[in-house]
C-alpha positions as CSV (number, residue, x, y, z in Angstrom):
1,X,-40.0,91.3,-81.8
2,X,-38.0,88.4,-80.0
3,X,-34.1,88.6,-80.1
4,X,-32.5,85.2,-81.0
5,X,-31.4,83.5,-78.0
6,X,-28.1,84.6,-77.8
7,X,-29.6,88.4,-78.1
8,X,-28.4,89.0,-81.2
9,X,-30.7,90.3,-84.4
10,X,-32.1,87.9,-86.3
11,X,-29.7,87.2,-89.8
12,X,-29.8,89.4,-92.4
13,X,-31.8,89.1,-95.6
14,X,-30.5,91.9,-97.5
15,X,-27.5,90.9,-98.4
16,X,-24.7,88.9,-96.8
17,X,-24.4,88.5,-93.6
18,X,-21.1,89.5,-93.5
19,X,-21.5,92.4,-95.3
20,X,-24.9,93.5,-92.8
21,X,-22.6,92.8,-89.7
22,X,-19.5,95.0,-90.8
23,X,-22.0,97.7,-91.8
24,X,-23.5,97.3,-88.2
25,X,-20.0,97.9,-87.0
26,X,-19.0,100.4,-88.4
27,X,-22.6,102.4,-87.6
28,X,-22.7,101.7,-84.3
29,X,-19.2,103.2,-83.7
30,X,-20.3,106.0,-85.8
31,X,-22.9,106.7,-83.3
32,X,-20.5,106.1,-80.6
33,X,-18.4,108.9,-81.7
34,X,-21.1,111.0,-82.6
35,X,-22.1,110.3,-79.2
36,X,-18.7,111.4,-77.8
37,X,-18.3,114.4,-79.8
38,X,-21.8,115.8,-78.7
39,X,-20.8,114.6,-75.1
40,X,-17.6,117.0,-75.3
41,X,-19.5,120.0,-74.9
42,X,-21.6,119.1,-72.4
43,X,-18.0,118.6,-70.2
44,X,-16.3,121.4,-71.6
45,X,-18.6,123.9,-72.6
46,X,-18.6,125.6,-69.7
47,X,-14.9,126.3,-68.8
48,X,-14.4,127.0,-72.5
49,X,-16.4,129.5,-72.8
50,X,-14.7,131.2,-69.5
51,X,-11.8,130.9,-71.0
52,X,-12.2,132.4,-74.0
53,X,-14.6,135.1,-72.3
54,X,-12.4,135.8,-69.2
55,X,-14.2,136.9,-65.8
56,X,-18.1,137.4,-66.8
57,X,-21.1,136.8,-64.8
58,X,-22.6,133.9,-64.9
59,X,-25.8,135.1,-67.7
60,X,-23.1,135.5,-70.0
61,X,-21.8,132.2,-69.7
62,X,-25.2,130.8,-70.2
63,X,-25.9,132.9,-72.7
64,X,-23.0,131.9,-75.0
65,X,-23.7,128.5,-73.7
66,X,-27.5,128.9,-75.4
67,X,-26.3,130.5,-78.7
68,X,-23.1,127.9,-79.3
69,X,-25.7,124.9,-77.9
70,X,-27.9,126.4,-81.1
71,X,-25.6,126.9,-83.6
72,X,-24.9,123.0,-83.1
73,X,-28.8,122.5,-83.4
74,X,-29.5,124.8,-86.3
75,X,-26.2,122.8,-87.9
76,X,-27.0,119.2,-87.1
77,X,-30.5,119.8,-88.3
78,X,-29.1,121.2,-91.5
79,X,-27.0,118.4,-91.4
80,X,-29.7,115.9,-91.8
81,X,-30.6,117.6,-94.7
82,X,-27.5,117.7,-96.8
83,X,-26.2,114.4,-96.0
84,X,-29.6,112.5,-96.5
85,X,-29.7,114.2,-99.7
86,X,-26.6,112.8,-100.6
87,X,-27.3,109.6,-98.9
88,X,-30.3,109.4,-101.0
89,X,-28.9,110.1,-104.1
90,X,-25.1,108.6,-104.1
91,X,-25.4,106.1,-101.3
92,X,-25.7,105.4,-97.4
93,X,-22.0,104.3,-97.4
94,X,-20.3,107.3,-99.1
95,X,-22.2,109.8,-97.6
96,X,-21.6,108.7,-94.1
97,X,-17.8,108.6,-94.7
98,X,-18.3,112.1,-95.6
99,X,-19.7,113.0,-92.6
100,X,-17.5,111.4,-90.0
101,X,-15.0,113.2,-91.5
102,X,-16.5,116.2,-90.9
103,X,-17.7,116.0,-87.9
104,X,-14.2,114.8,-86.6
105,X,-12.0,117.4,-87.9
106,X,-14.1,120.4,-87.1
107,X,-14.6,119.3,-83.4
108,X,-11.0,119.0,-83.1
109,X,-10.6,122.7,-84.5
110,X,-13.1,123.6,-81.6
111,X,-9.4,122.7,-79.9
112,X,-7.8,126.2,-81.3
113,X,-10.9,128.7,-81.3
114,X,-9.7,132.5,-79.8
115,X,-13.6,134.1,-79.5
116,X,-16.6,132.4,-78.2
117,X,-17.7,132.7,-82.2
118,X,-15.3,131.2,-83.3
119,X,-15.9,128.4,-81.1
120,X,-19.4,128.9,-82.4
121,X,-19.0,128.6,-86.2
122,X,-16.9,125.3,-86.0
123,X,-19.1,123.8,-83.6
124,X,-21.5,124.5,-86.2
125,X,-19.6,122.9,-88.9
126,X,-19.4,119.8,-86.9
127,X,-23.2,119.7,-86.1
128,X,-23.5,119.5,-89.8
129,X,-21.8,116.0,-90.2
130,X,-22.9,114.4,-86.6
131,X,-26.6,115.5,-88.3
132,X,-26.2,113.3,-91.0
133,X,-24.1,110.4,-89.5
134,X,-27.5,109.9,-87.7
135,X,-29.7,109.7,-90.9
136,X,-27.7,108.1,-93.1
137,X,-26.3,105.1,-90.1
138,X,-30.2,104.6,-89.1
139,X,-31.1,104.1,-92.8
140,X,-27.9,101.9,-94.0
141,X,-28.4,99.4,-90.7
142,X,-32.5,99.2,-90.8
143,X,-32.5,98.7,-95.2
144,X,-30.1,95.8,-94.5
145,X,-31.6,93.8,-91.1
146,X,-34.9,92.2,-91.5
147,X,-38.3,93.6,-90.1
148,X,-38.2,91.7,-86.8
149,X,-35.2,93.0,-85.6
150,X,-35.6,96.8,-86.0
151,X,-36.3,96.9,-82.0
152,X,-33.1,95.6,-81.3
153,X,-31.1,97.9,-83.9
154,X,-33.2,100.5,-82.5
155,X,-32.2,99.8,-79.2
156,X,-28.6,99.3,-79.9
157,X,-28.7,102.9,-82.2
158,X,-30.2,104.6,-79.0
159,X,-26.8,102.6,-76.8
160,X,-24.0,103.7,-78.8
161,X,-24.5,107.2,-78.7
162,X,-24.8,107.2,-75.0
163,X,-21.9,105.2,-74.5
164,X,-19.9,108.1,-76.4
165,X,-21.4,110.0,-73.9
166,X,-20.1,107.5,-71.1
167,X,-16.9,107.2,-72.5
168,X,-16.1,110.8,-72.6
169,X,-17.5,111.4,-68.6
170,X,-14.4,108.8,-68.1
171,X,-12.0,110.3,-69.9
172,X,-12.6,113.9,-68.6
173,X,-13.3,112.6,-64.7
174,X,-9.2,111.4,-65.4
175,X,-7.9,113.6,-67.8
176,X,-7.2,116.3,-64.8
177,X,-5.2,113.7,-63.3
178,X,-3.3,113.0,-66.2
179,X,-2.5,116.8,-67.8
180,X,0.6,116.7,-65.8
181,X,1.9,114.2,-68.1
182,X,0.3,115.6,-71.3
183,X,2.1,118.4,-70.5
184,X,5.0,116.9,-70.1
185,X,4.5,115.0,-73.3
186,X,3.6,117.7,-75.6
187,X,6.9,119.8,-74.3
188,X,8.8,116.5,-75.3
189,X,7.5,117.0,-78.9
190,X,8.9,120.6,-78.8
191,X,5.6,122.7,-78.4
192,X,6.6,126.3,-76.5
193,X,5.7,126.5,-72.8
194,X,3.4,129.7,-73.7
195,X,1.3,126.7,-76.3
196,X,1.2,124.1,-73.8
197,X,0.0,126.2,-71.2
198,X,-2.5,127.4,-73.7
199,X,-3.7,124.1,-74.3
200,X,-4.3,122.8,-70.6
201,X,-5.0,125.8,-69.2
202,X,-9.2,125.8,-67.8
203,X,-9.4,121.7,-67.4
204,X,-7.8,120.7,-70.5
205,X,-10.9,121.6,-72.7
206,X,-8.4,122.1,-75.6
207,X,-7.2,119.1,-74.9
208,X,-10.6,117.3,-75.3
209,X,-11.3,119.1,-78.2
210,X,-8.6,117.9,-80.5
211,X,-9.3,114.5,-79.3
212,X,-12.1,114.8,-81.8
213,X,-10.0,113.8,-84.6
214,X,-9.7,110.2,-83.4
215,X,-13.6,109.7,-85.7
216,X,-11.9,109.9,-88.7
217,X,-9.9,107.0,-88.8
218,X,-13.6,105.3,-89.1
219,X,-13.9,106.7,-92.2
220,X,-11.4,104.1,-93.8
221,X,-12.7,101.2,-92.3
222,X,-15.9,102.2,-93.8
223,X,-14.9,103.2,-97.5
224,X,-12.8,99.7,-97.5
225,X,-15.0,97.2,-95.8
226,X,-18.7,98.2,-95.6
227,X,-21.2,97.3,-98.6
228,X,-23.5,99.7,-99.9
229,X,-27.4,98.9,-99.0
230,X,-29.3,96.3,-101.3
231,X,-32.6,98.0,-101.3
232,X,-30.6,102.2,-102.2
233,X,-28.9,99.8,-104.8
234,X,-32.3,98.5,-106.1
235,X,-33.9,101.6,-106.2
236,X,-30.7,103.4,-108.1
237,X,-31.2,100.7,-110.7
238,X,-34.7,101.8,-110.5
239,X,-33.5,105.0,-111.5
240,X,-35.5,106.5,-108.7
241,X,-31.8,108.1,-107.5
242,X,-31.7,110.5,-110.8
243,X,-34.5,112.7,-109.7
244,X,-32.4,114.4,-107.4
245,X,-30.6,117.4,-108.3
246,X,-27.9,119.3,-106.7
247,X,-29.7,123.1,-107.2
248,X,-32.5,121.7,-104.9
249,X,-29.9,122.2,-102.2
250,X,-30.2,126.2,-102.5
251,X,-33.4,125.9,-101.0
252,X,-31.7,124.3,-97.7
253,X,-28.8,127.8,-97.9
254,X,-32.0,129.5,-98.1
255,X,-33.9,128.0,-95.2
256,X,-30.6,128.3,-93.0
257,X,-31.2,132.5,-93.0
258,X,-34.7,131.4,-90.8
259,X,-32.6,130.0,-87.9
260,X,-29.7,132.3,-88.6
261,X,-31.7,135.7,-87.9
262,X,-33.1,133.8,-85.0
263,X,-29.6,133.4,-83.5
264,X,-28.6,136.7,-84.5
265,X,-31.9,138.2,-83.0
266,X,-32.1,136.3,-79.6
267,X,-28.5,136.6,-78.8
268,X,-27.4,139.5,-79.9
269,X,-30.1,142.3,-80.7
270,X,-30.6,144.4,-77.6
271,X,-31.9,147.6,-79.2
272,X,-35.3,148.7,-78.4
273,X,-37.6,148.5,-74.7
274,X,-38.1,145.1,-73.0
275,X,-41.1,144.5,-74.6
276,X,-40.6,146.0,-78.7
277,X,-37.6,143.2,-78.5
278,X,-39.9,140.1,-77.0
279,X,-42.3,141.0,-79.7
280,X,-39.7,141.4,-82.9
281,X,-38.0,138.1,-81.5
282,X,-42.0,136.3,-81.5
283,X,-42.5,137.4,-84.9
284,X,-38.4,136.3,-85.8
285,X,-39.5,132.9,-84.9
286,X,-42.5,132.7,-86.9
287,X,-40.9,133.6,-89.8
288,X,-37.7,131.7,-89.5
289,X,-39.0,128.9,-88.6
290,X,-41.3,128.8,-91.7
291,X,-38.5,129.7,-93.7
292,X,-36.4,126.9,-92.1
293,X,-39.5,124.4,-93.1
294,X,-39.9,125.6,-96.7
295,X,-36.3,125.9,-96.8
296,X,-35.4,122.3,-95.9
297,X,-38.2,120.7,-97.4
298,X,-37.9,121.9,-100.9
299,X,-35.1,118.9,-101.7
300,X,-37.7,116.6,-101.6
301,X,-40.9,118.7,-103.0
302,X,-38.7,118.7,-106.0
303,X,-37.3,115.4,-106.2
304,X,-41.0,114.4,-105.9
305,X,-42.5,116.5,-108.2
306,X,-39.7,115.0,-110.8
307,X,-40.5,111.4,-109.7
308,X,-44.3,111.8,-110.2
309,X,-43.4,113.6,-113.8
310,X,-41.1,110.9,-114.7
311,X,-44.1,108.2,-113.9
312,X,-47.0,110.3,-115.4
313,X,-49.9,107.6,-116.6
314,X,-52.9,109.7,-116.6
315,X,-55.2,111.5,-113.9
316,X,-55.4,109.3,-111.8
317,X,-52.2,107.5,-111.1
318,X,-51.0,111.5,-110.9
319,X,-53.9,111.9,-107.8
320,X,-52.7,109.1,-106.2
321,X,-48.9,110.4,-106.6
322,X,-49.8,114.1,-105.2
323,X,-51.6,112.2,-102.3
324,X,-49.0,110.2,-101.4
325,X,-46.2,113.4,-101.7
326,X,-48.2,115.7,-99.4
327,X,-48.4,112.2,-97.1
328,X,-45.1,111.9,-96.9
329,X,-44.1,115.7,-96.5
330,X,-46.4,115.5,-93.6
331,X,-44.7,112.6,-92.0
332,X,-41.5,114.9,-92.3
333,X,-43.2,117.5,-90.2
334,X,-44.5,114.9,-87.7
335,X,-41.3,113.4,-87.1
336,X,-39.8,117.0,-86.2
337,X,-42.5,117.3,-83.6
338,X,-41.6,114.6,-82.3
339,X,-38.0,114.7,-82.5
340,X,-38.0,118.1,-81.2
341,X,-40.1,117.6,-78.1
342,X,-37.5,114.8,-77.6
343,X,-34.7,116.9,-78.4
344,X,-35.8,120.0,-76.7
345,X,-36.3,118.5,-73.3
346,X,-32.5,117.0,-73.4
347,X,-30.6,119.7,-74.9
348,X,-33.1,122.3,-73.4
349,X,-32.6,120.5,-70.0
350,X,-31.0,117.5,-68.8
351,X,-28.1,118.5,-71.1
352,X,-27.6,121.3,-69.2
353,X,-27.2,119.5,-65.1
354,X,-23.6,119.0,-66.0
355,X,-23.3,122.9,-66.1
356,X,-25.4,123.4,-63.4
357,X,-23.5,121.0,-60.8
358,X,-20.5,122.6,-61.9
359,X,-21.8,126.0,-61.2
360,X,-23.3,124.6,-57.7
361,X,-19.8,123.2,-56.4
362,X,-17.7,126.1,-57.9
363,X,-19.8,128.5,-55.9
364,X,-19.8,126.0,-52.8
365,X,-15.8,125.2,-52.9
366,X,-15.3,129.3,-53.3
367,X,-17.3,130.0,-50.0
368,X,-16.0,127.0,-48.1
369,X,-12.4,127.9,-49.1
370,X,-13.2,131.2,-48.3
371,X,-14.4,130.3,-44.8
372,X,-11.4,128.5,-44.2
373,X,-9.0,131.1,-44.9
374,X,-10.9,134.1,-42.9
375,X,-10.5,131.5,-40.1
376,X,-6.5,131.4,-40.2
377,X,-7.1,127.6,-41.8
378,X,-5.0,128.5,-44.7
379,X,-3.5,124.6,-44.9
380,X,-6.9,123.1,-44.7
381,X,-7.8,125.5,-47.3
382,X,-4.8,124.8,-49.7
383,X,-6.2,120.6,-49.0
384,X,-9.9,121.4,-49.9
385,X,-10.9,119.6,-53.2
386,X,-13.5,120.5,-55.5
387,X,-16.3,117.6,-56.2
388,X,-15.8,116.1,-60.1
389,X,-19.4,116.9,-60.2
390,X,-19.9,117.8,-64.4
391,X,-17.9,114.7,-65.2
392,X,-19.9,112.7,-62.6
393,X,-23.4,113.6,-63.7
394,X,-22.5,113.0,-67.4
395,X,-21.4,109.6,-66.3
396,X,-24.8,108.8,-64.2
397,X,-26.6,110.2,-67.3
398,X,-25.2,108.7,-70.5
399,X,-25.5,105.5,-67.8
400,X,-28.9,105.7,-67.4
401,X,-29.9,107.1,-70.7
402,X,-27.9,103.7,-72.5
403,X,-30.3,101.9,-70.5
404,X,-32.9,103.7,-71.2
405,X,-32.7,104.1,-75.2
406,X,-32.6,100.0,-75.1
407,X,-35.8,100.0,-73.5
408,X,-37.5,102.3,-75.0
409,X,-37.0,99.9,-78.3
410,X,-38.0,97.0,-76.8
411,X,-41.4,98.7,-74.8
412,X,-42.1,100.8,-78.6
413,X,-41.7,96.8,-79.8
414,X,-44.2,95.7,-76.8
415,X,-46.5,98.0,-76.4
416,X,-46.9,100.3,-80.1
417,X,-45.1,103.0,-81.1
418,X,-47.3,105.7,-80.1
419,X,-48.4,104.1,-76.2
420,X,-44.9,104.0,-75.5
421,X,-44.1,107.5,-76.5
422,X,-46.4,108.7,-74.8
423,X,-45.1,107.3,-71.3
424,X,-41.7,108.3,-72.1
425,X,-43.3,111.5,-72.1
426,X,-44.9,111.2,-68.7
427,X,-41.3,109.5,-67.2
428,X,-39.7,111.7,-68.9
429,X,-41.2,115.4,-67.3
430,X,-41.3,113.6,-63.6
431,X,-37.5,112.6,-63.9
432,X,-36.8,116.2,-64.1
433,X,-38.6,117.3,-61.6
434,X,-36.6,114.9,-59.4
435,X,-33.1,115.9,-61.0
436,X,-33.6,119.7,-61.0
437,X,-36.0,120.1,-57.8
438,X,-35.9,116.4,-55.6
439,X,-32.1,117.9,-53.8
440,X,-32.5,121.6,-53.5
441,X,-29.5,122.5,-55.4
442,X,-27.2,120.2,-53.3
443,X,-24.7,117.8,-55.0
444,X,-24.1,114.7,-53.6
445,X,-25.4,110.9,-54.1
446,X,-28.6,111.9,-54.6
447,X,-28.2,114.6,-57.0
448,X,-26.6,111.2,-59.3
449,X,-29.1,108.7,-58.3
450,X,-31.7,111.4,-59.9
451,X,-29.6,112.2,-62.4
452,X,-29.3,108.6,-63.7
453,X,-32.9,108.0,-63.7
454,X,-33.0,111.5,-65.9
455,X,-31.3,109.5,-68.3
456,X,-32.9,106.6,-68.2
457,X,-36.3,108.6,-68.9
458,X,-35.1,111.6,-71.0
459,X,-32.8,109.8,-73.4
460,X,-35.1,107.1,-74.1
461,X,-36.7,108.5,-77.2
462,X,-33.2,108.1,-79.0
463,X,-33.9,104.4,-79.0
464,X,-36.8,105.3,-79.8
465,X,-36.7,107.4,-82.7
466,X,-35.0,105.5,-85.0
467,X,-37.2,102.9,-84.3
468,X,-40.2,104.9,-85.8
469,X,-39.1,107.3,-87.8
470,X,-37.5,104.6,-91.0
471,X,-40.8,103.0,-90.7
472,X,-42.6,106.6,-92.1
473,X,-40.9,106.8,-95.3
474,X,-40.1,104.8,-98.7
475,X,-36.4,103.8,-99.6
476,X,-36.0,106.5,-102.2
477,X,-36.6,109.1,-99.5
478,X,-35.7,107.4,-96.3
479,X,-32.3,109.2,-95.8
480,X,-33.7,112.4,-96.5
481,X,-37.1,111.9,-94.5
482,X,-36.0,110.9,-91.8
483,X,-32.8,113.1,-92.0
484,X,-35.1,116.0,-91.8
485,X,-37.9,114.4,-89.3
486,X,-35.2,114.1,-86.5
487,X,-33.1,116.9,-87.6
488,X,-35.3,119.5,-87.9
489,X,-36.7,118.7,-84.2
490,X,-33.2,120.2,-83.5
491,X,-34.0,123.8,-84.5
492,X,-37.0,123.8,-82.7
493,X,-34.8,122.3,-79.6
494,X,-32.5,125.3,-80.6
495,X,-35.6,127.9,-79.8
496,X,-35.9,126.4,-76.1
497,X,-31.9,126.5,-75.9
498,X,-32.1,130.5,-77.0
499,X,-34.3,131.0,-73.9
500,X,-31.7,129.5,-71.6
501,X,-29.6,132.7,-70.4
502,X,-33.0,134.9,-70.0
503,X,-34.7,132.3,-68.2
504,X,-31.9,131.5,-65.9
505,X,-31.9,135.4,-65.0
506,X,-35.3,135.2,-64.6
507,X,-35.9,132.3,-61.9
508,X,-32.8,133.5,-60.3
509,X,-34.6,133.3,-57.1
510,X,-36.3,130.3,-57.6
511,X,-40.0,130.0,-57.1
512,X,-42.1,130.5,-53.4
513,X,-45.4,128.7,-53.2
514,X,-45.1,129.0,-49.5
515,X,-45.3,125.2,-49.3
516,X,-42.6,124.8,-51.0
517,X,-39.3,126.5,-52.8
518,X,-38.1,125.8,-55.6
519,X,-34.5,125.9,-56.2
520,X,-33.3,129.2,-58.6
521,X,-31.4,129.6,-61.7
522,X,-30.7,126.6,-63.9
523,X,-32.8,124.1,-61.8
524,X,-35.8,126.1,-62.3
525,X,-35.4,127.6,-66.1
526,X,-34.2,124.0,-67.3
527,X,-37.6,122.9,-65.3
528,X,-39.8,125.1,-67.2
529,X,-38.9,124.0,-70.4
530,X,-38.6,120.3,-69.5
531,X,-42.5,121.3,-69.7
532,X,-42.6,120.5,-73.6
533,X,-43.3,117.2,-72.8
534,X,-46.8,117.9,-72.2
535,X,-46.7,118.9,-75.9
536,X,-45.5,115.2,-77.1
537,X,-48.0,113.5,-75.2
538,X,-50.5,115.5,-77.5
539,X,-48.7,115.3,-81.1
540,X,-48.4,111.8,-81.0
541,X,-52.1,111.1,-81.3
542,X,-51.8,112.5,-84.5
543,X,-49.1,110.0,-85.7
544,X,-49.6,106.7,-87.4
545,X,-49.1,103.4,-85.2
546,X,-46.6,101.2,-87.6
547,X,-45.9,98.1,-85.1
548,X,-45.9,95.3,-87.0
549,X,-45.6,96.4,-90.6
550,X,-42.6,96.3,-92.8
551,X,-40.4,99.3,-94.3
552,X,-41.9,101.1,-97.1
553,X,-40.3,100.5,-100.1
């Protein structure tokens, strides 16, 4: 693929060019948002859940931390689901409106939560339209663009999430700077003391949280000014849309019960010796993850099994139908691999160096404050400022990884779809070696030089992904497929995220090879399961290589 000299995608042939463009617009702030609204909990996360904990040690931070990170994994992948459903079966347009919405309001509700649950439950609500905002924004933008310039939507999908992610590291470095006049302001609008204090109190969080809203004024510039997709109108006409059916979608509350008992199990269920609870939480997985699969793939068996009734011709043609189903349910299962060896490794790890510098200057700031004071210093004390170090290292990694997502499209474009993921798998696993190891738990330059090459490496697949992944399935399914191949790499991200507090606890003391130490607690249990990249450089053998061929129809 070769952008247009000005570096724009080539014109639209589905469609009017208008039309493509606004829809363009409209997706890539979609993503932008979606981008900022994961980004929020990566800044906050931490002093939230503080907050609404009070003084705990630190394994109970990261362990609500793990359980809240996978209710937002378990939703978004659910998400995918639903929404690419409806995306497949009312339209791209409608369904993403839908979604925005949702993901807007219930973020901003994160704003009022009293119990790390509650927190929980309408972060998990949220996940649930940011899950299909992906799906259905990836399908609407690739149906409409021609086949040479899927690299550079790719690439520009990949970018606008991460510049959420920018945007928000900006707005928290300043927002401490500023709550002095929010508070001001929302005292001027006749709030109580008691509520504004309640609402800036640990960093503003609650502040950020209700900024979440701001999304849903998208929604109307959508619903008024973006055309539905040429080829979903095509195949409606086709009346391929009709064999979709709303009880399908019991299957999907069904497979939710997988990941919920693994939730309830790993964060919650302490009864039982060390090793009767390792092995009921082993078997837990097993079976919720298979119930998760048959769970969320039953939309589609259906819808497929109705298709191939509908278009029954004889033996044959019916052969040639089941082969292609069982094709394309295994594509689904591919692309979450993929995805959640992708997934795992950011929300697993990298996601979680924001936390971790925070954690390493709070602890530094307390003992040099300390040291001050048991020295009579107390007016050097008073002066001494914490480092901005959460909202810093967001900043150098949505940096790096907007980079990064951009070039992963354009090397997938170069080099093959399956070559290039399997370097961003090697990159990838070394650039967290260097983040979480190359400082020894020391903040500084450094520590962000690392942490935007983390980005750069780590973040790539997401311009990579919806570079491959609309290239595995027909129009009729695309939504859903892909939907579910992305999403569902989020529940098994959520397994690696359940392993966070224990793991932490674990390496608490780092690791002594006697040639070297490495550094403790999050730097080493975020290492270890950075280590599913070894994984993707297997499964994506196993995947077709689609450079060069057109979108299914």
């Amino acid at each position: 693929m070769t952008p247009s000299p000005t570096g724009s995608p080539s014109a639209p042939t589905n469609g009017s060019s208008r039309g493509a463009y606004l829809a363009l617009t409209a997706a890539l702030l979609g993503w932008m948002f979606d981008g900022a609204e994961m980004g929020l909990f990566s800044l906050v996360g931490r002093p939230a859940i503080q907050d609404l904990l009070g003084p705990q040690r630190e394994t109970e931070v990261a362990r609500w931390l793990g359980v809240i990170t996978a209710l937002f994994l378990v939703g978004a992948a659910t998400g995918g689901v639903l929404f690419g459903w409806l995306g497949d079966r009312v339209g791209r347009v409608r369904a993403m409106s839908i979604s925005i919405v949702t993901y807007a309001l219930f973020t901003s509700l994160c704003g009022l939560s009293t119990t790390p649950w509650e927190l929980g439950i309408f972060r998990f609500i949220a996940s649930l339209g940011m899950g299909g905002e992906w799906s259905l924004g990836v399908a609407l933008v690739m149906e409409m663009f021609p086949s040479k310039s899927r690299a550079t939507m790719a690439g520009w999908i990949g970018a606008a999430a991460n510049v959420g992610y920018l945007v928000v590291g900006f707005i928290g470095l300043g927002l401490t700077q500023v709550l002095g006049s929010i508070e001001s302001m929302l005292q001027g609008i006749g709030l109580s003391d008691a509520w504004v204090a309640h609402l800036t109190a640990n960093q503003g969080w609650r502040i950020m949280m209700l900024l979440g809203i701001v999304p849903a004024i998208l929604t109307f510039f959508i619903r008024m000014m973006v055309p539905e997709s040429e080829k979903w109108k095509e195949t409606k006409l086709a009346g391929q849309t009709s064999h979709w059916s709303s009880v399908d979608l019991i299957g999907v509350l069904v497979g939710m019960l997988g990941p919920a008992l693994m939730v309830y199990l790993y964060a919650f269920d302490s009864t039982g010796g060390f090793q009767h609870t390792v092995a009921v939480r082993l078997i837990a997985t097993v079976l919720g993850l298979l119930l998760a699969l048959g769970g969320y793939l039953y939309p589609v068996y259906q819808y497929q099994k109705r298709a191939s009734k509908a278009n029954q011709k004889g033996g044959e043609v019916n052969q040639q139908e089941a082969a292609m189903n069982s094709k394309m349910i295994l594509r689904m299962m591919l692309g979450a691999g993929l995805s959640g060896v992708a997934l795992l490794g950011t929300w697993g790890a990298t996601q979680q160096a924001p936390a971790w510098a925070d954690k390493m200057t709070e602890t530094k700031f307390k003992e040099e404050k300390a040291q001050l004071i048991s020295e009579g210093k107390e007016d050097a004390a008073a002066k001494l400022i914490r480092p901005r170090a959460k909202e810093m290292l967001l900043i150098c990694l949505s940096a790096g990884a907007t980079l990064g997502a951009i070039l992963a499209a354009w090397l997938g474009d170069l080099l093959g779809r399956r070559k290039t993921y399997f370097a961003l798998c090697i990159v990838s696993w070394f650039s967290a070696i260097l983040l979480f190891q190359g400082t020894s738990g020391t903040y500084g330059i450094p520590l962000l030089f690392f942490a935007f090459i983390a980005g750069v490496c780590t973040a790539s697949f997401y311009g990579w992904l919806p570079l491959y992944l609309p290239e595995l399935f027909p129009t009729r399914i695309r939504a859903t497929g892909q939907g579910f191949g992305f999403n569902f790499g989020r529940i098994l991200a959520a397994i690696g995220s359940f392993q966070l507090g224990s793991l932490v606890l674990y390496f608490e003391n780092g690791f002594d090879f006697g040639f070297v130490k490495l550094a403790g607690g999050y730097a080493s249990a975020c290492l270890v399961l950075s280590c599913v990249y070894f994984i993707g450089m297997v499964l994506i053998w196993f995947a077709p290589e689609t450079k060069g061929q057109p979108l299914p129809e």
